[in-house]
C-alpha positions as CSV (number, residue, x, y, z in Angstrom):
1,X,-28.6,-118.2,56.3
2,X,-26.9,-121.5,58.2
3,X,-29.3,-123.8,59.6
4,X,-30.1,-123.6,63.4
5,X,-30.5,-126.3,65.9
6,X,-33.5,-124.4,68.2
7,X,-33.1,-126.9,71.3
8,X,-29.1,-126.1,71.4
9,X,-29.8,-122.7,71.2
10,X,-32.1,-123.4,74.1
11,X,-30.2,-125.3,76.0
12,X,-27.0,-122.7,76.0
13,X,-28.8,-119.8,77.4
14,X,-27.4,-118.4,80.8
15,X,-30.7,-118.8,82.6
16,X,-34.5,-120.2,82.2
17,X,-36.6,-117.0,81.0
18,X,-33.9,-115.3,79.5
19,X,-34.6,-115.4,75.1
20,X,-31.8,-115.2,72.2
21,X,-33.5,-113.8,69.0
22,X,-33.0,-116.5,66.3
23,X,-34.0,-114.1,63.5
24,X,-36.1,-112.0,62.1
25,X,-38.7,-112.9,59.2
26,X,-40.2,-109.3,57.9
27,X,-41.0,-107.2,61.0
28,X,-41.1,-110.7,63.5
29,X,-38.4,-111.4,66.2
30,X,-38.0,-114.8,66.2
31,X,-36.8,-115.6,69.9
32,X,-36.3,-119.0,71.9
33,X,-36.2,-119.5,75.3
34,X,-36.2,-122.4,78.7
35,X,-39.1,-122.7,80.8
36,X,-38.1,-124.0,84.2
37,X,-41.3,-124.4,86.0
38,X,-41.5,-121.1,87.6
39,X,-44.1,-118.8,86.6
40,X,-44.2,-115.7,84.6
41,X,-45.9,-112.1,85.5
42,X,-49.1,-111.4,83.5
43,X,-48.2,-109.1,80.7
44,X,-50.0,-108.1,77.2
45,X,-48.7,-106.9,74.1
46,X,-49.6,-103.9,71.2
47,X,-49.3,-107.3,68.7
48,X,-50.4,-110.9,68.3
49,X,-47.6,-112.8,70.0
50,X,-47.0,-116.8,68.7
51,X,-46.0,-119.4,71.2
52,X,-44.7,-122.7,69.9
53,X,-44.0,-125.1,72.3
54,X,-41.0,-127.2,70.9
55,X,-40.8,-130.0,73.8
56,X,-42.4,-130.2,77.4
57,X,-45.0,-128.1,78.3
58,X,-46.7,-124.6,79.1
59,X,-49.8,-123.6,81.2
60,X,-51.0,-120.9,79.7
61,X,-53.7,-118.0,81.3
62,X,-55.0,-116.0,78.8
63,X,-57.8,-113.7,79.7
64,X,-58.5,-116.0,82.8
65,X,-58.7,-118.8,80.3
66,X,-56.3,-121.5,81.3
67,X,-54.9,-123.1,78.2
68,X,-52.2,-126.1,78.2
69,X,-49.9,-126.1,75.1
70,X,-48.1,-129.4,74.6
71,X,-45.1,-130.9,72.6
72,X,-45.5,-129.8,69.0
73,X,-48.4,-127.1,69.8
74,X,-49.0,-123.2,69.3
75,X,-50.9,-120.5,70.8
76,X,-51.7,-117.4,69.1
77,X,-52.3,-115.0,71.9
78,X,-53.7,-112.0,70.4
79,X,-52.9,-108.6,70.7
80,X,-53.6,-107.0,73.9
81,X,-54.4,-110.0,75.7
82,X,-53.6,-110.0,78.7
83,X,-51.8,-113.8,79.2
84,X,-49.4,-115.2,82.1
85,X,-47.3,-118.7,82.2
86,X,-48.2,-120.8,85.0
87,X,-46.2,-122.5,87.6
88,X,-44.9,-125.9,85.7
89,X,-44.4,-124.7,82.3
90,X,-41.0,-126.5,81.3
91,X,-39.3,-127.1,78.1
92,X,-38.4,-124.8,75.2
93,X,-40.5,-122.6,73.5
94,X,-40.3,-120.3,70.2
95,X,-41.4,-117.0,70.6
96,X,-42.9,-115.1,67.2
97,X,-43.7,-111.5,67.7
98,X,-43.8,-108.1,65.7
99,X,-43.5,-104.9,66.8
100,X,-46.3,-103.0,68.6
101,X,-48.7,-101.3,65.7
């Protein structure tokens, strides 16, 4: 496998929101995507889900927890969590997450 550069990825995706798989390590979908400020429906998932913040920013709710994940940080949101991404998230963020048990 060639190298890949995650922020270019990032940056050529038609729109904010919208992830590109990067690959696949076992049964994990590695995905990126572009956060543009706006926020993201509440949502939960049959798996622990990984969220890596690569540059900017993401407010996170999480149970009604609000967490902020930074530059260089991750989140393990665990499975069936119910988590949403709050107005002014920005920046690029890896997505790790394996199919529903």
């Amino acid at each position: 496998m060639s190298s890949i550069n995650v922020l270019e990825a990032a940056a050529a995706l038609p729109a904010a929101w919208s992830s590109s798989s990067l690959g696949e390590v076992g049964a994990a979908c590695v995905k990126v995507l572009r956060m543009d400020g706006s926020p993201v429906q509440e949502e939960a998932h049959g798996a622990d889900e990984i969220l890596l913040v690569l540059d900017g920013r993401m407010e996170l709710l999480v149970e009604g927890v609000e967490v902020a994940v930074e530059t260089g940080e991750m989140y393990r949101v665990p499975a069936g969590a119910r988590h949403a991404v709050g107005p002014g998230s920005h920046g690029t963020l890896v997505i790790v997450e394996e199919p529903a048990a």
